[in-house]
C-alpha positions in Angstrom: -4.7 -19.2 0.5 -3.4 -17.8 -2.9 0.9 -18.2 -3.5 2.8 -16.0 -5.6 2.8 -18.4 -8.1 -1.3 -18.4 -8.1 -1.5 -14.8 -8.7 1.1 -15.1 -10.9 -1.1 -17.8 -13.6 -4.0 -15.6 -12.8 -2.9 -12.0 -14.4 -0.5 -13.9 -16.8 -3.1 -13.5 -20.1 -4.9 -10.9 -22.2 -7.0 -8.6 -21.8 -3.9 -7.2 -19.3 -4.7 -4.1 -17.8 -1.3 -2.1 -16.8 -0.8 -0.7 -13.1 2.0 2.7 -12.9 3.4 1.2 -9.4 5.8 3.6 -8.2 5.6 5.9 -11.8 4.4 9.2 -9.7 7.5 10.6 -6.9 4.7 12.5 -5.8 2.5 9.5 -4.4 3.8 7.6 -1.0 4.2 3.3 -0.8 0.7 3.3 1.2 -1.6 5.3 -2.1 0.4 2.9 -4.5 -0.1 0.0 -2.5 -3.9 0.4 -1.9 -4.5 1.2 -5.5 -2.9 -1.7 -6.4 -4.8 -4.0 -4.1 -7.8 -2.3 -5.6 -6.9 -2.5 -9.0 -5.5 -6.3 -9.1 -9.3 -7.2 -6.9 -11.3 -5.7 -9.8 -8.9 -7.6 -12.6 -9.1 -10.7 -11.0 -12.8 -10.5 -10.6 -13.8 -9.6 -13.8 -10.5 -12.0 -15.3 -8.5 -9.5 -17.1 -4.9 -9.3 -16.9 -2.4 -7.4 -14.9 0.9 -5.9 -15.1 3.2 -3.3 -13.8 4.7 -0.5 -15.5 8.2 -0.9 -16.1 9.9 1.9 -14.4 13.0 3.9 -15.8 14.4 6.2 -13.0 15.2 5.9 -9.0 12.8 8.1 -7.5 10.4 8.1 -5.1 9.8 4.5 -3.2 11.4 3.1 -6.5 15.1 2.1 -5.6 15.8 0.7 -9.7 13.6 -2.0 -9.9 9.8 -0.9 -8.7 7.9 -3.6 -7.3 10.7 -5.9 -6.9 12.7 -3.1 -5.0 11.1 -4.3 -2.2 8.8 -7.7 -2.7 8.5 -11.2 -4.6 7.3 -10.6 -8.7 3.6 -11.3 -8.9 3.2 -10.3 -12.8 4.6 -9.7 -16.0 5.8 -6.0 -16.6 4.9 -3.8 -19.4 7.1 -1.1 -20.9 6.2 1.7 -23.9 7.6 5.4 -24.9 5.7 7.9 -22.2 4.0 4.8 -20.6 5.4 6.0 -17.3 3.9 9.9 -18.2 0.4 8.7 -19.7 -0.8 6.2 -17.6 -2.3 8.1 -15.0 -5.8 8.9 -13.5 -7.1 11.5 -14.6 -5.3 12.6 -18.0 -4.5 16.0 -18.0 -7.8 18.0 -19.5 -9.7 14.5 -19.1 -13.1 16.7 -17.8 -13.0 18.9 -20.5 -11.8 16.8 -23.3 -12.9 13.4 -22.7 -11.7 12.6 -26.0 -8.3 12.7 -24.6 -8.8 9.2 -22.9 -9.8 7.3 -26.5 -6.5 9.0 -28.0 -4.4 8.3 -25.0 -6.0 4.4 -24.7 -5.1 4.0 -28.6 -1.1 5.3 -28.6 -0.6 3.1 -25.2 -2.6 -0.4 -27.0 0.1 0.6 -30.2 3.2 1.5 -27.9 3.2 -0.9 -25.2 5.6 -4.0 -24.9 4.3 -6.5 -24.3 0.5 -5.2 -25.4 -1.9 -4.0 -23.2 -5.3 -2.8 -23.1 -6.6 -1.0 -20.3 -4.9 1.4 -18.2 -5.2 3.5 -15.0 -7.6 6.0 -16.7 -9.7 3.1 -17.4 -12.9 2.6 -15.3 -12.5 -0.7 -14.5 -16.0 -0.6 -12.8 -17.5 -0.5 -16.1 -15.1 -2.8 -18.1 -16.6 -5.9 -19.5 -15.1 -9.1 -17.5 -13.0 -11.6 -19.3 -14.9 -15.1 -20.6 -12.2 -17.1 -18.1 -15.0 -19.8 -17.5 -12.8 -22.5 -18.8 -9.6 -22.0 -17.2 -7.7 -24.3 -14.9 -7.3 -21.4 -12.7 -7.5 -21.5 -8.8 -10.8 -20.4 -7.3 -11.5 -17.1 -6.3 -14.3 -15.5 -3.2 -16.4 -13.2 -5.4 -16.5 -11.1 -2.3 -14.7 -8.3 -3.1 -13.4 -7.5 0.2 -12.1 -11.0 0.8 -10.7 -11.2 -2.2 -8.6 -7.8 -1.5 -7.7 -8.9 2.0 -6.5 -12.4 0.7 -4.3 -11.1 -2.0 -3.1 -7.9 0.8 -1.5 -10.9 2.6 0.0 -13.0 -0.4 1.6 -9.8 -2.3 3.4 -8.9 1.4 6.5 -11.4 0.3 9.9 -9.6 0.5 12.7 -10.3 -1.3 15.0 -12.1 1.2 17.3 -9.0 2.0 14.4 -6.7 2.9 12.8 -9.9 5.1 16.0 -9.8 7.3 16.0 -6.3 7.3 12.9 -6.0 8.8 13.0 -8.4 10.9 16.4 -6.8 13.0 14.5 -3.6 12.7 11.1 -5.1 14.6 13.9 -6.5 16.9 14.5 -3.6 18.7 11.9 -3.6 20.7 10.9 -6.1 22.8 8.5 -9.0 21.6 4.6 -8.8 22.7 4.1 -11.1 25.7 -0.1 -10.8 24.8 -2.4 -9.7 22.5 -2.0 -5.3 21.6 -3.4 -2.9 20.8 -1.6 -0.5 17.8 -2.3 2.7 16.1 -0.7 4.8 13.4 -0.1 8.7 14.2 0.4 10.6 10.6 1.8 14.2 10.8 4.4 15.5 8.2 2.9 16.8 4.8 -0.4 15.0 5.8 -1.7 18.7 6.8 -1.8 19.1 3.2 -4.6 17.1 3.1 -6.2 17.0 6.0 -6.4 18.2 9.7 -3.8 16.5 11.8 -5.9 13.7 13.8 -5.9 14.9 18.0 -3.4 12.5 20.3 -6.5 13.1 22.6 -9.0 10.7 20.4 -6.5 8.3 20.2 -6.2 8.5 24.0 -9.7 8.6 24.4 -10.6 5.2 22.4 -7.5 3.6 24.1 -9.0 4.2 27.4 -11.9 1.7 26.4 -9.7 -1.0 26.3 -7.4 -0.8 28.8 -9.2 -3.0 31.3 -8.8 -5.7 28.1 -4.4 -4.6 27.1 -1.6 -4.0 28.7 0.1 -3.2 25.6 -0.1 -0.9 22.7 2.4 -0.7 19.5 2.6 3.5 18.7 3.6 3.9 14.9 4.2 7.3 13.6 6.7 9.5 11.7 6.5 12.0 14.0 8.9 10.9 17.3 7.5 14.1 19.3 4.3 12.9 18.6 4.4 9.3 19.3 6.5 9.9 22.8 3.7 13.0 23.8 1.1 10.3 23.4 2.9 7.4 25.4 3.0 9.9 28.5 -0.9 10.4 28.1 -1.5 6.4 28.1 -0.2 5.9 31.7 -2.3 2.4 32.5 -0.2 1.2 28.9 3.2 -0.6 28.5 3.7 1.6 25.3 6.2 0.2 22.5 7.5 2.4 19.4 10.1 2.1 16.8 11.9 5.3 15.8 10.5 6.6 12.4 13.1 7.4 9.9 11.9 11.0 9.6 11.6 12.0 13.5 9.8 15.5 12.5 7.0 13.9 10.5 7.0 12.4 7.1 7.5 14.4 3.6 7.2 12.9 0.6 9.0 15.8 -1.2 11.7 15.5 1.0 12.0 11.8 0.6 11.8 11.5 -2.9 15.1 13.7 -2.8 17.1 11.0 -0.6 20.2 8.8 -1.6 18.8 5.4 -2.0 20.5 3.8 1.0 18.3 6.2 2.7 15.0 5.9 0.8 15.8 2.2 1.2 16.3 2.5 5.0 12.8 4.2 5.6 11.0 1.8 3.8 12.3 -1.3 5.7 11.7 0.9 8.7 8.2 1.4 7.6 7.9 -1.9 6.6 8.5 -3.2 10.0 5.8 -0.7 11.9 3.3 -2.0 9.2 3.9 -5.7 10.5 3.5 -4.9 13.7 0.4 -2.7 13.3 -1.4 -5.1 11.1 -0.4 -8.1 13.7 -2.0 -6.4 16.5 -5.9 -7.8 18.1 -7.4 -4.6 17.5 -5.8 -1.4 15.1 -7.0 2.1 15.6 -6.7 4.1 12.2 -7.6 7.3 10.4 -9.6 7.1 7.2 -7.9 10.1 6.0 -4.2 7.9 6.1 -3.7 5.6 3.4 -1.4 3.7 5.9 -4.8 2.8 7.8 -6.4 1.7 4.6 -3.1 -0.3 3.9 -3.4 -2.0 7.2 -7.4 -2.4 7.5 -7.1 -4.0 4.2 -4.4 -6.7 5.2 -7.2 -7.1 8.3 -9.9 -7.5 6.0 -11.9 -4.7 8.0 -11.8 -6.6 10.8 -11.0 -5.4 14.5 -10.4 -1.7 13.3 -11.7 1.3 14.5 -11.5 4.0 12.9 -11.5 7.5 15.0 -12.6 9.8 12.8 
């Protein structure tokens, strides 16, 4: 089991490749938490460094600090004039100029405080790993989905006031007396992307495994959506926390919030991601990254996916 203080020794040298947590308003917690989960995996396989950008304004799921906002420090932090605006994947006119990337790659290795080689544009696939051989450095699974799945569980360390937070939140409802099922419903902006996922498939693979629950842990941002489906599950003792955004989810929306409020939904989210990744079996959408967040935390295990 890696600590804090583990991951910490591990990204703490050069080469340091530098990871824009939070930088884009436009992206939810689940997209930056998954690609940093994937990110950090690669790094630490191939030994390279890691940081996080260094954020400069309250938007989105950052509150004023990024990262910290919400959970325990992991790694250093990197700062550097348009850091925040360059480090992105892709670069604008990437396809069409790849020249673009060596131009960006060589301002950011100049600009960035402290320095920095490789950056979210980078194909970390294709980067050469790190000669670490000699390190006293803890041991890592070169599996890389065990590696993800342990370091999913050690990066989920609040900072004490969110802990307590989401604890009274997961409170409200009362505790499982047995193993449970759970599920994640995603409607809001989500049609952007994709087709809302039918109540009746998640209805339909519940059904399967009633004879084996009594329980089932509904999470959601949609409240109309989440109660619609507890009426279909009659053989279920259904459980739900109210989402902070009853109609469904919008980033847009969100990103415009005070930051007692942006604050408030992500302890609130927090607490439905607890309680879906502590559940025997999870039933997910590969189009959410909230599934992804949660599969990963489970290492794959005892999820099925219904689309």
């Amino acid at each position: 089991m890696l600590s804090i203080d583990d991951i910490y020794r591990l990204t703490s040298h050069a080469p340091t490749f530098v990871y824009p947590w939070g930088c884009d308003p436009n992206a939810g917690f689940g997209a930056n938490h998954s690609g940093l989960t994937k990110s950090l995996t690669l790094c630490l396989i191939k030994g390279l460094g890691f940081s996080l950008v260094n954020p400069r304004e309250s938007k989105g799921i950052v509150l004023s600090r990024g990262y910290e906002d919400y959970f325990q420090p992991f790694c250093g932090t990197t700062h550097g004039f348009l850091l925040n605006r360059i480090n992105k994947d892709p670069l604008p006119f990437q396809k069409k100029m790849p020249w673009v990337k060596n131009l960006a790659e060589a301002y950011l290795r100049s600009a960035c405080q402290p320095g920095a080689s490789h950056f979210l544009f980078s194909d970390l696939k294709k980067l050469p790993a790190a000669d670490r051989q000699h390190d006293d450095q803890p041991k890592l699974p070169s599996d890389y989905a065990e590696l993800r799945q342990m370091l999913s569980k050690a990066l989920w360390a609040y900072q004490p006031e969110i802990a307590e937070r989401v604890e009274t939140i997961k409170a409200e409802i009362p505790k499982f007396s047995k193993p449970y099922l759970s599920l994640c419903i995603r409607r809001g902006d989500k049609i952007i992307e994709s087709d809302y996922a039918p109540l009746e498939l998640y209805a339909k693979h519940l059904q399967t495994l009633e004879d084996q629950f009594q329980e089932v842990f509904i999470a959601g941002d949609d409240l109309s959506a989440i109660e619609e489906l507890a009426s279909r599950l009659t053989n279920f003792k259904c459980l739900y926390l109210t989402p902070a955004f009853k109609r469904g989810y919008n980033n847009a929306i969100f990103s415009q919030q005070s930051t007692d409020i942006r604050k408030d939904a992500m302890t609130r989210f927090f607490a439905q991601v607890e309680l879906m990744r502590d559940s025997a079996i999870f039933i997910g959408t590969k189009t959410t990254n909230v599934s992804w967040l949660v599969s990963n935390y489970r290492g794959g295990k005892q999820v099925i996916w219904i689309d």
